[in-house]
C-alpha positions as CSV (number, residue, x, y, z in Angstrom):
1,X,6.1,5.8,-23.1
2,X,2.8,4.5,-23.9
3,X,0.7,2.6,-21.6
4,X,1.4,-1.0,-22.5
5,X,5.0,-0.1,-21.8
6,X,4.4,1.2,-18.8
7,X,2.4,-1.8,-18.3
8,X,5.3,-4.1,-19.1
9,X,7.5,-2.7,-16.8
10,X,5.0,-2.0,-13.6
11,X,4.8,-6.3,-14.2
12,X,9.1,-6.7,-14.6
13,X,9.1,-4.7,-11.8
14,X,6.7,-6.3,-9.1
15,X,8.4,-9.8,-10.4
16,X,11.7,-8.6,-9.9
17,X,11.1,-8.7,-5.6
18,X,9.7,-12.9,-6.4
19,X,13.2,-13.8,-4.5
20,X,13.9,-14.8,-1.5
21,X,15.3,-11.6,0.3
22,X,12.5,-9.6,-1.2
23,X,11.0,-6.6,0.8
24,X,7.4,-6.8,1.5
25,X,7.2,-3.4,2.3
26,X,8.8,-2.1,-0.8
27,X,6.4,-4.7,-3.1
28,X,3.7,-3.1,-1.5
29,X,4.8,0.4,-1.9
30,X,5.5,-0.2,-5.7
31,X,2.0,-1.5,-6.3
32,X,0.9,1.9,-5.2
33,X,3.4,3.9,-7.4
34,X,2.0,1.6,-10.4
35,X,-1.2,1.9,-9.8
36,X,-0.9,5.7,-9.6
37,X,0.8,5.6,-12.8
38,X,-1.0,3.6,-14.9
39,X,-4.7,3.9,-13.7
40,X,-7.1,7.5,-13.7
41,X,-6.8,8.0,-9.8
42,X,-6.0,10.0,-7.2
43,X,-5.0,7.7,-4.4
44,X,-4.1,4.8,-3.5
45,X,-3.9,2.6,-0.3
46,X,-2.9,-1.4,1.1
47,X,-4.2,-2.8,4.0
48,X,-2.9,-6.4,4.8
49,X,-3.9,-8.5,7.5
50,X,-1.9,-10.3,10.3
51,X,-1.9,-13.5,11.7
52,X,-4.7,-12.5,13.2
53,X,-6.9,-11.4,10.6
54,X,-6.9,-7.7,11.6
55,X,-5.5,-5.4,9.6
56,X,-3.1,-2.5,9.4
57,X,-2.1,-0.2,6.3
58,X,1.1,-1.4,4.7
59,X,1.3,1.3,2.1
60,X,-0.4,4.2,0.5
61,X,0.2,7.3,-1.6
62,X,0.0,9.9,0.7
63,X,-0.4,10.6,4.5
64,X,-3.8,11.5,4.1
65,X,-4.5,8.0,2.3
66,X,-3.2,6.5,5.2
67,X,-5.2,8.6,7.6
68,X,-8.1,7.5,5.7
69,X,-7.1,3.7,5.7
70,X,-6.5,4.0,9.6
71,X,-10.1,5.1,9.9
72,X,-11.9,2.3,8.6
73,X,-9.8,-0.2,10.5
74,X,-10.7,2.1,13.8
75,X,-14.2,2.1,12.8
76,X,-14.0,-1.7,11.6
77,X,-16.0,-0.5,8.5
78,X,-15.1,0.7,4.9
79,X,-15.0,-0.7,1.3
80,X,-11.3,-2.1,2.1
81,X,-12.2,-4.2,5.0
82,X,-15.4,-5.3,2.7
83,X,-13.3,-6.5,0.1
84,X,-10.5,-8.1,2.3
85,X,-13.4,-9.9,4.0
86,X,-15.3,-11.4,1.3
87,X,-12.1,-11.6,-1.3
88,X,-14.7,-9.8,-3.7
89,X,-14.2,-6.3,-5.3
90,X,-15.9,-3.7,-4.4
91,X,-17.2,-0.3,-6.5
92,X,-18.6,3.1,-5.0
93,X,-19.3,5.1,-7.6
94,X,-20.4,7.5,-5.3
95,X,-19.6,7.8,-1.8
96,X,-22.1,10.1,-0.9
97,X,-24.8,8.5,-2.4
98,X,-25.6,6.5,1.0
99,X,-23.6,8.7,3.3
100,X,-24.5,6.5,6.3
101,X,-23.3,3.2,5.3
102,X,-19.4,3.6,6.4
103,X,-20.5,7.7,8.1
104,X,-16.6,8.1,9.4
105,X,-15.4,7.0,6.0
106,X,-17.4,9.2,3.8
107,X,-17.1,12.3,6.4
108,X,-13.1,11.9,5.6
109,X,-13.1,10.9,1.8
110,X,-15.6,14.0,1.2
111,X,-13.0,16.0,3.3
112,X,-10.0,15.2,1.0
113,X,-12.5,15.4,-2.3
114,X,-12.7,11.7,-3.0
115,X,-16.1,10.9,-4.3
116,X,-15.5,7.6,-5.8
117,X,-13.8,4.5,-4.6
118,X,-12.3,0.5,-6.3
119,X,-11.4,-1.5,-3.3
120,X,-9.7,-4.7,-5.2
121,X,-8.7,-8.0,-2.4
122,X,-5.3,-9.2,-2.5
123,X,-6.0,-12.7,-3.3
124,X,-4.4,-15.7,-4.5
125,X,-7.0,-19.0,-4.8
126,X,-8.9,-18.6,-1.6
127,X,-5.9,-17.4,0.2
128,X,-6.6,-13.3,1.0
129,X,-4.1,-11.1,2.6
130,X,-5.4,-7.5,2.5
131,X,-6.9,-5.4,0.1
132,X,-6.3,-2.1,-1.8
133,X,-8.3,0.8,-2.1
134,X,-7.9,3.2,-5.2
135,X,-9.9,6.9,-4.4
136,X,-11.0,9.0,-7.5
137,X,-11.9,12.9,-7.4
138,X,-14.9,11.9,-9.8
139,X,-18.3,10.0,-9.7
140,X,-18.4,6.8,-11.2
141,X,-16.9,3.6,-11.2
142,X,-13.6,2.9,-13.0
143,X,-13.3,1.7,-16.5
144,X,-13.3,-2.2,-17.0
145,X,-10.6,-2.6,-18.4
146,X,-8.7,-0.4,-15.4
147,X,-10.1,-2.3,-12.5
148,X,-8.5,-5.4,-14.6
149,X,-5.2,-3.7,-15.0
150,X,-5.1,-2.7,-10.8
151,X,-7.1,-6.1,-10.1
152,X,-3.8,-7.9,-12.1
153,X,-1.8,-5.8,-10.1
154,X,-2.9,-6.5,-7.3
155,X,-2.6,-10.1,-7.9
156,X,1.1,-10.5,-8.7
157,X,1.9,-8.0,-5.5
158,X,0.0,-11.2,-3.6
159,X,2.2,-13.6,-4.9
160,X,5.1,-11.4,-3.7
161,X,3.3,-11.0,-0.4
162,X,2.8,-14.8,0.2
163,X,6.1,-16.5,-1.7
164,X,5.2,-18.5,-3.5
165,X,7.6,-21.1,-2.7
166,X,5.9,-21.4,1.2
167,X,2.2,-21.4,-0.3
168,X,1.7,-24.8,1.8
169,X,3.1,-23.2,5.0
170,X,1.0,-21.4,7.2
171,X,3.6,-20.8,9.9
172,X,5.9,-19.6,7.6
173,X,3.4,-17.5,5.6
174,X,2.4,-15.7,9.0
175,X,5.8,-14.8,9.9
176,X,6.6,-13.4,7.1
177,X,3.1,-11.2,6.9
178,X,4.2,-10.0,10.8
179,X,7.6,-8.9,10.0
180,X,6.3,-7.0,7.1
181,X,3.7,-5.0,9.6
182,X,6.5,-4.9,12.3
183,X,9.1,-3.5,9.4
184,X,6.3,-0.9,8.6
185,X,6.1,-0.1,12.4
186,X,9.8,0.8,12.2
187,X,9.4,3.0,8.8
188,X,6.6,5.3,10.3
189,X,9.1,5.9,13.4
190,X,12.2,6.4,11.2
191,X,10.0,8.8,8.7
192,X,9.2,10.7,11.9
193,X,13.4,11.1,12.5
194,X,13.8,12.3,9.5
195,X,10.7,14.6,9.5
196,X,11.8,16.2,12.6
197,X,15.5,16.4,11.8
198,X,14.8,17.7,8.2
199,X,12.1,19.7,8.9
200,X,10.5,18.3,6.2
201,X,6.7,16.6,6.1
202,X,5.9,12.7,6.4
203,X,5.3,12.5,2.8
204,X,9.1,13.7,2.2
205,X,10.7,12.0,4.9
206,X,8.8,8.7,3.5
207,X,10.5,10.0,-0.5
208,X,14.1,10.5,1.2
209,X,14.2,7.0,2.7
210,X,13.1,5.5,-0.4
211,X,15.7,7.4,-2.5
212,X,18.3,6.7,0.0
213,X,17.5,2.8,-0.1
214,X,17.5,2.7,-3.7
215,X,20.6,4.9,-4.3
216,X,22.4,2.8,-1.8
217,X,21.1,-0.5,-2.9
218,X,19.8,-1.2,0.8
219,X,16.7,-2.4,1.8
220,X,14.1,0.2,2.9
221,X,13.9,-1.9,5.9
222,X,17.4,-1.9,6.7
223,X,17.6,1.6,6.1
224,X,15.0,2.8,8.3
225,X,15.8,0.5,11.1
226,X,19.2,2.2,11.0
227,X,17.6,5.4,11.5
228,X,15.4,4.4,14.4
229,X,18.7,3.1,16.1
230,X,20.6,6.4,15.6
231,X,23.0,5.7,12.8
232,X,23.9,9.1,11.1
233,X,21.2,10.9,8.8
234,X,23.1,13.4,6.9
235,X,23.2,11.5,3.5
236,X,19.3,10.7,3.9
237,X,18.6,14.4,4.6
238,X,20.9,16.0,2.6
239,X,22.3,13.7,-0.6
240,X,25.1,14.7,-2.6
């Protein structure tokens, strides 16, 4: 498959979850599969604000990602919460170059090998809901025409995030953005169920709920606040 397939369908795919029982976790987890597909990376993380304006991390590639992404909120610094705040994007082509700028963040990146870092806002007009952050193992910036492709990404994944149809309403908007942070509260507890009765890491207690969700046709929601309230685990953990 080339990449303007793969292109094709990482856009059928996010507009596919523009209805109205769409999962806002899920949207946000596929942005991350997509961009890990289609762009020269080697992580990926989302941090979306609440009502609030403070954020938390919605989704990201791997548990060390989101290690990473709950350090700069701790430290209220990092290239995500830069871009999130301004609504501009922002490039570090070498994170070591000015080590002292976000210390925490570049201690941690340089201890999981990423060197270079894209953080692109999730924006639509001047509405901004979060921001995500795509690491690299190499020096330099991204290519042009990638940060468009995860920039484009990113924007569609907004409109997802916000509905479109409740643009005008705040209240509604803000609901919706607090369930999704709640519903991701409920996924890290349920990935630690699984974890624990699987003995299996995060990372593939995270894969099995996802699998399970889409095999079942379920949302991911649904499914992992069935696990936190003790339903039976046996097809997650061990699927025919």
């Amino acid at each position: 498959m080339n990449n303007y397939s793969q292109l094709a369908q990482a856009f059928v795919g996010l507009a596919d979850t523009l209805v109205d029982d769409y999962d806002v976790v899920e949207l946000a987890q596929q942005l991350i599969d997509n961009s890990m597909v289609l762009l020269p990376i080697a992580a990926a993380g989302i941090l979306i604000g609440d009502i609030h304006g403070e954020l938390h991390v919605l989704a990201s590639s791997s548990e060390e990602t989101r290690l990473l992404e709950l350090l700069q909120i701790e430290a209220d610094l990092g290239p995500c919460l830069l871009s999130y705040r301004t609504g501009t994007q922002v490039v570090i082509e070498d994170l070591r170059a000015d080590p002292q700028r976000w210390p925490d963040f570049a201690a941690r990146a340089a201890e999981y090998n990423y060197r270079s870092v894209v953080a692109l806002p999730l924006r639509l007009r001047d509405e901004r809901v979060g921001a995500l952050n795509l690491f690299s193992n190499d020096i330099g910036s991204l290519a042009q025409g990638d940060i468009d492709v995860g920039q484009a990404l990113a924007d569609v994944a907004t409109i997802g995030i916000l509905h479109q149809r409740v643009l005008t309403q705040s209240d509604v908007i803000n609901q919706q953005l607090q369930s999704a942070l709640n519903t991701r509260i409920i996924i890290e507890q349920a990935k630690g169920v699984i974890a624990e009765r699987g003995s299996v890491d995060m990372e593939q207690a995270f894969t099995m709920l996802r699998v399970h969700a889409r095999t079942t046709r379920q949302r991911l929601s649904d499914v992992a606040h069935a696990v936190v309230e003790h339903a039976d685990t046996s097809a997650i953990i061990n699927p025919r």
